[in-house]
N, C-alpha and C positions, 0 to 999 in steps of 0.2 A: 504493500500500500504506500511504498514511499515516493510513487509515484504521483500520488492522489495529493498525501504531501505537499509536493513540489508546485504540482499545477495549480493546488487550490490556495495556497499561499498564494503564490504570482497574481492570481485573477483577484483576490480579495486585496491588495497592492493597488490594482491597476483600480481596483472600484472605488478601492480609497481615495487613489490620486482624484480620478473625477469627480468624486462627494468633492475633496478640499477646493476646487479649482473653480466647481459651480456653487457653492457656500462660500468662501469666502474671496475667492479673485477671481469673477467672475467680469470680463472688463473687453475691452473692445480688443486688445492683443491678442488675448486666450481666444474671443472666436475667432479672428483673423487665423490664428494657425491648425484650429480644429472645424473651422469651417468656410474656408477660404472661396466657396462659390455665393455663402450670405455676407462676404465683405466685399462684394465689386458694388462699383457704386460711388456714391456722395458719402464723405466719409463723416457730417451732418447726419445725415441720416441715420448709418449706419449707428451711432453714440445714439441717438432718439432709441433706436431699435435694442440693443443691448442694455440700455436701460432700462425699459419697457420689460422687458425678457426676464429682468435682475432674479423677478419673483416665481417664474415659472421654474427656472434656474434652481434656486434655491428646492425648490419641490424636487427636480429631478435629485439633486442633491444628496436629499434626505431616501430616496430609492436608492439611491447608487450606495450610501451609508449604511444603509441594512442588507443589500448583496454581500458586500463587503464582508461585514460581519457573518452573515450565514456561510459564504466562503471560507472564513476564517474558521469557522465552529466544524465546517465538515473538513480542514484540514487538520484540527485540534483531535477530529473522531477519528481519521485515516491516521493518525501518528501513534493514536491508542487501541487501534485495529479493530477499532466498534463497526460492527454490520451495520451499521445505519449509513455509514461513511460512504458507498458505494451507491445508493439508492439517492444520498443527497444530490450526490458530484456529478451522477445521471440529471437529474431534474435540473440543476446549476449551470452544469454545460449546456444542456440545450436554451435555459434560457439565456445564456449569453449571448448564444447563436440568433435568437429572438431577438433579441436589443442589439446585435450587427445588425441585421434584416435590417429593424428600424430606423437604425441611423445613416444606415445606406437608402432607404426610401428619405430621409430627411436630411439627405446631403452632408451626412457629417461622418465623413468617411476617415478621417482619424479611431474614431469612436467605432463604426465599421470594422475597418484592419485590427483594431484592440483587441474588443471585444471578438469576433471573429475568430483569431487566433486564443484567444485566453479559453473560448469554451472550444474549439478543436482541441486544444492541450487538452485540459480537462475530460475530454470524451474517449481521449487514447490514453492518458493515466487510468481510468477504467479498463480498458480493453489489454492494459498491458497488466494489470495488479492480479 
């Protein structure tokens, strides 16, 4: 299971970073680099719109901060070799792969490639444990 380990650490990291970045810096840079087809444009505009967002933001936030944590709990169970470990890290990767899906319909294809990769890991940590 030290597989499961590895990948569900990493992914609960990466969910972390996204909680910290749309809680508390959340700011016209950070989309410009995680969402660089919602920064072309009037860069006016763009600051209207990222601050508008500040609070939607914040919400995904607090999702992406309970991933994390569940992430973190079923790498905490795959370290102590708990059977539940396997059945999380199943439901986790796929929903990672959910939240790629959606960030690839929603042009935010940093979040895409992340997440994408974090629940493919997660799904071969299973198939290899």
């Amino acid at each position: 299971m030290v597989w499961i380990v590895i990948a569900a650490a990493l992914a609960a990291a990466g969910q972390g970073f996204f909680a910290y970045r749309e809680l508390l810096s959340w700011n016209v840079d950070f989309v410009k680099k995680v969402a660089p087809d919602w920064a072309r444009g009037d860069l006016e505009q763009l600051k209207v719109n990222v601050e508008w967002a500040g609070e939607l933001a914040k919400n995904m936030a607090i999702y992406n901060l309970l991933l994390a944590l569940c992430l973190a709990w079923t790498a905490w169970a795959a370290w102590e070799n708990s059977p539940s470990a396997v059945p999380f890290a199943i439901m986790l990767g796929l929903f990672l792969l959910g939240a790629a899906a959606a960030a690839g319909w929603t042009q935010v294809y940093f979040a895409l490639a992340a997440q994408g990769i974090l629940g493919a890991l997660l799904l071969a940590a299973v198939w290899l444990a």
